[in-house]
C-alpha positions in Angstrom: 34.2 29.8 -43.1 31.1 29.4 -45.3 28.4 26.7 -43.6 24.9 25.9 -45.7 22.1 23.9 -44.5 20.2 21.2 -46.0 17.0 19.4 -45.0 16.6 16.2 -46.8 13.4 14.1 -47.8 13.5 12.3 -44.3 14.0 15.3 -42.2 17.9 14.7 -41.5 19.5 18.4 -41.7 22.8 17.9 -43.3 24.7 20.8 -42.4 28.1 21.3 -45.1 31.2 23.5 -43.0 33.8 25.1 -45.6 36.9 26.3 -44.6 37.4 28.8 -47.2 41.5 29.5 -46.8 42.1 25.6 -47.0 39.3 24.4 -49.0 38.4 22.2 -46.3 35.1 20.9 -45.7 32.9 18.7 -43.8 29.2 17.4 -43.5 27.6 16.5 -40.8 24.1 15.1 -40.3 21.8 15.9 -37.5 19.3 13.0 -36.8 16.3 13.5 -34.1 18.0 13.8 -30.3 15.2 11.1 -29.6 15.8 8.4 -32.3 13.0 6.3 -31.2 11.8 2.7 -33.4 8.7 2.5 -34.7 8.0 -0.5 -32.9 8.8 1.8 -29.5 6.5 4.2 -30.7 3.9 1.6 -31.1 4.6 0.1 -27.3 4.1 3.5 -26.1 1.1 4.5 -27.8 -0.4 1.1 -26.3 0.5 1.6 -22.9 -0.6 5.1 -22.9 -4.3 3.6 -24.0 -3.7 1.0 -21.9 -3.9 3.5 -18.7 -5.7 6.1 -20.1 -9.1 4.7 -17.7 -6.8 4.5 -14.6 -5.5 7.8 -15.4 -9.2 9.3 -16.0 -10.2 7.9 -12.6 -7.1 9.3 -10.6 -7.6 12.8 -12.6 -11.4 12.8 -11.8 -10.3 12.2 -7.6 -8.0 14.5 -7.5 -10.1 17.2 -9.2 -12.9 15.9 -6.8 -11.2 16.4 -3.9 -9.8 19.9 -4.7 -13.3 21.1 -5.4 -14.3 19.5 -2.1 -11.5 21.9 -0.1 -12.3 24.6 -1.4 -16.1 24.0 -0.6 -14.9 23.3 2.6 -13.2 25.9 3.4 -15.8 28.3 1.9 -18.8 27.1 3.5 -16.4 27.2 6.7 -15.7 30.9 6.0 -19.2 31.6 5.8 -20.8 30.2 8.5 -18.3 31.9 10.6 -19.1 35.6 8.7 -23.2 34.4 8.7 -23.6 32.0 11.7 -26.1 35.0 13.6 -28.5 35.0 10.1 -28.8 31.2 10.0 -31.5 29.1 11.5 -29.7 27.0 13.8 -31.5 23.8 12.5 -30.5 24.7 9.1 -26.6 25.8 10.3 -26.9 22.1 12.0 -27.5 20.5 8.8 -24.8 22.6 6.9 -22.0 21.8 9.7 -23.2 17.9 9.6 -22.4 18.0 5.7 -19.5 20.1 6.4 -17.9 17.6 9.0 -18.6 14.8 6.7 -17.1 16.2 3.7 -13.9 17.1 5.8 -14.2 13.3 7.8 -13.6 12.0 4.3 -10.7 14.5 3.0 -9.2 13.5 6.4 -9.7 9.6 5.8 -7.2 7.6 4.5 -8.1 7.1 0.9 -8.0 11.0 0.3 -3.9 10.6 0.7 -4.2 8.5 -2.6 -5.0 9.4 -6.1 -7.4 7.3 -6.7 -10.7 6.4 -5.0 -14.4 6.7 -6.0 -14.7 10.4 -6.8 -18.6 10.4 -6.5 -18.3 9.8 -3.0 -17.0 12.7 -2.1 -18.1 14.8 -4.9 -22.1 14.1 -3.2 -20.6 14.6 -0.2 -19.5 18.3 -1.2 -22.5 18.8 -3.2 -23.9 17.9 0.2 -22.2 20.7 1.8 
């Protein structure tokens, strides 16, 4: 069995099987496995730019909120390793931001992945 491969000038590899007993032979062509129209292209190029503002919003609240737990939980952490060091108006303050930030994680827009980010981005920066 002898095979060669050929690429052509539109990117189809034609691949040419020989039997070499029999003298047999066949070619075969091997398109894209995702034979998409240009026109398809086109709709899906449109629709990405179409969401991209919606999709920059939802990325920007869900990175929000991530950064917010993790303040959370490390201002949490350390209060409970420094709460004897810290003034207790100034620990006051801190837990007030503290149970604000975490008031809004818990709230109902937080279950969603979209929202205004600022929100609870100063309420973090808060914290």
């Amino acid at each position: 069995m002898g095979v060669q491969f050929e690429i052509d000038a539109n990117g189809i590899l034609h691949v040419l099987a020989r039997d070499v007993k029999t003298g047999r032979q066949s070619v075969q062509e091997m398109k894209s496995a995702v034979d998409v129209a240009d026109a398809e292209v086109q709709k899906m190029v449109e629709e990405s730019v179409e969401h991209a503002m919606e999709d920059l919003r939802a990325r920007r609240w869900i990175e929000s909120t991530l950064q917010a737990r993790e303040t959370a939980a490390a201002t949490r952490k350390a209060l409970a390793e420094c709460s004897g060091e810290i003034d207790e108006a100034c620990r006051n303050l801190v837990e007030q931001a503290l149970k604000a930030v975490e008031d809004l994680l818990a709230g109902e827009k937080c279950r969603h992945t979209s929202g205004r980010h600022s929100s609870i981005k100063s309420s973090a920066d808060q914290a």
